[in-house]
N, C-alpha and C positions, 0 to 999 in steps of 0.2 A: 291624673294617673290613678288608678288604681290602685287598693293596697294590696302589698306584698303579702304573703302570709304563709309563706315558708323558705326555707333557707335557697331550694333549688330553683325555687321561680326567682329569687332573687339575681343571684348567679345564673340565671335564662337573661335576665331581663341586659345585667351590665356587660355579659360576652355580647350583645345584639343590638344595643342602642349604640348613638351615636357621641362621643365624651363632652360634646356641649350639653348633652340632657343629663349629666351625672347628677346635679346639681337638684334634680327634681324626685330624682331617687328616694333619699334619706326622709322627706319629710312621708313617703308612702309605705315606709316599713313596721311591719305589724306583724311581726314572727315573734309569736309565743317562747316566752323564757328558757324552757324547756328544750327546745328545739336546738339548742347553742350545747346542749352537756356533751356532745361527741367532738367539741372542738375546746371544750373550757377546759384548760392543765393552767392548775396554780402551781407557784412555787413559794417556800418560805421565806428566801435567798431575795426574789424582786420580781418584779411585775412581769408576766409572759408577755410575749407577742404570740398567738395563733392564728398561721394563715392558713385562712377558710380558700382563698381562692386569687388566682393569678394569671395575668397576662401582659402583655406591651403596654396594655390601655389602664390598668388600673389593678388596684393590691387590696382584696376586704380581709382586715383582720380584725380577730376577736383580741381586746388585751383583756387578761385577770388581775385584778390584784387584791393582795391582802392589806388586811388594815396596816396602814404607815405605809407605803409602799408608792413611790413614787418615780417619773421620771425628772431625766435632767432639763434644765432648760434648752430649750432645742430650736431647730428649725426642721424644714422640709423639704432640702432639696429643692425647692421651685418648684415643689407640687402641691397641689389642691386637697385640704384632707378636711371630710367631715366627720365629726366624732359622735355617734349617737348612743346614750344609755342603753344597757339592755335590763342590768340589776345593779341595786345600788344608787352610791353620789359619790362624785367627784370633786375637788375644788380645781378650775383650772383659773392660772396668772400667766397675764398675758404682759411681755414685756416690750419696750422697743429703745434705743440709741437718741439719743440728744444732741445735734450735732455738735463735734466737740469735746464730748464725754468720752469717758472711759470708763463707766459701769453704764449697764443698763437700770434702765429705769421699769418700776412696773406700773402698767397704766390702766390695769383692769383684774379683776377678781373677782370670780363668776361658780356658783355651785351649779353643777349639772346632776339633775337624777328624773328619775320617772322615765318618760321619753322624750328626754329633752336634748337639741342636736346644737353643735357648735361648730364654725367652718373657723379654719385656720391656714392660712397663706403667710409666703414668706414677705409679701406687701406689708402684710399686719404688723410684721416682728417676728419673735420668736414665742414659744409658751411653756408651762411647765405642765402637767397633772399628776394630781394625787389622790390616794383614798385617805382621809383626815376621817373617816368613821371606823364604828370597831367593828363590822360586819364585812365581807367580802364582796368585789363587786366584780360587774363585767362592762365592757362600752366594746360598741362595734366600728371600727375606723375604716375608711371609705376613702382613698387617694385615687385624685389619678394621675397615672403614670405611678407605675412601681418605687418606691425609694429603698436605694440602694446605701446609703449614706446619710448623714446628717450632721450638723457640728452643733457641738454642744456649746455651754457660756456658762462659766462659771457667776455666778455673781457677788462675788468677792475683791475678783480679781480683775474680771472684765475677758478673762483668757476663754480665746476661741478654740477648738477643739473639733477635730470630722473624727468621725467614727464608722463605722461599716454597720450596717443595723443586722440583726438573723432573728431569726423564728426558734420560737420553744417548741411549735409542731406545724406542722405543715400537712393540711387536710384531715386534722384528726388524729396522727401518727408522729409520736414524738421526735425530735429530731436530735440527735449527738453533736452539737456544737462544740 
């Protein structure tokens, strides 16, 4: 495949292929930094979600975050999500269930930056990410099938939790949540 190398080709390519090729997507993306600041809204408060774009087939969001700023331990709905750097590093902990147990366990711990992409399925576990640097970052997340919901996991407790996911903006244009 060819690289990508703007945000519309991109969003040409995922409305048009087929969702067994998603997969070949993420590793052809080569959109300039730059190109992402009409969808990048930080907040102080926690990490956005920015949806770039949406349909039946698949959800590309931009998230931001600030230093410290993380999510919860989660899952995906039983969706396919690949995470690629845009700016910045990430640490993500990938966790999973021990039959039997009542916490989860973490069974991997992985720093993401440059362009570097990570898949994550509800097979794998669950996972956390975070920005653990003092600079701000961005990562572009790639599902497919849209997620509507998620449950979280404490890791304390072992306590499951769904939640409803929403957008900090939506194409660019902030959204009133």
């Amino acid at each position: 495949m060819e690289k990508i190398k703007s945000i519309d080709k991109l969003i040409y390519i995922l409305e048009n292929c087929e969702s067994s090729d998603f997969h070949k997507i993420p590793r052809s993306i080569d959109i300039p930094v730059e190109s992402f600041n009409e969808f990048a809204h930080f907040s102080d408060q926690f990490y956005t979600r920015n949806c770039i774009a949406k349909n039946t087939d698949f959800e590309l969001l931009l998230l931001c975050w600030n230093p410290g700023q993380k999510t919860p331990i989660h899952c995906h709905d039983s969706q396919e999500c690949w995470v690629m750097m845009i700016d910045g590093e990430l640490e993500e902990d990938k966790y999973s269930f021990e039959e039997n147990a009542s916490l989860p366990k973490k069974i991997n711990q992985s720093q993401l930056y440059g362009s570097q992409i990570s898949f994550m399925s509800d097979d794998l576990g669950y996972h956390l990410l975070g920005n653990i640097k003092s600079k701000k970052a961005m990562s572009l997340h790639l599902y497919v099938n849209p997620i509507n919901k998620c449950s979280t996991l404490c890791p304390d407790t072992g306590e499951i939790k769904w939640i409803e996911t929403s957008y900090h903006s939506y194409k660019g244009e902030l959204v009133n949540n």
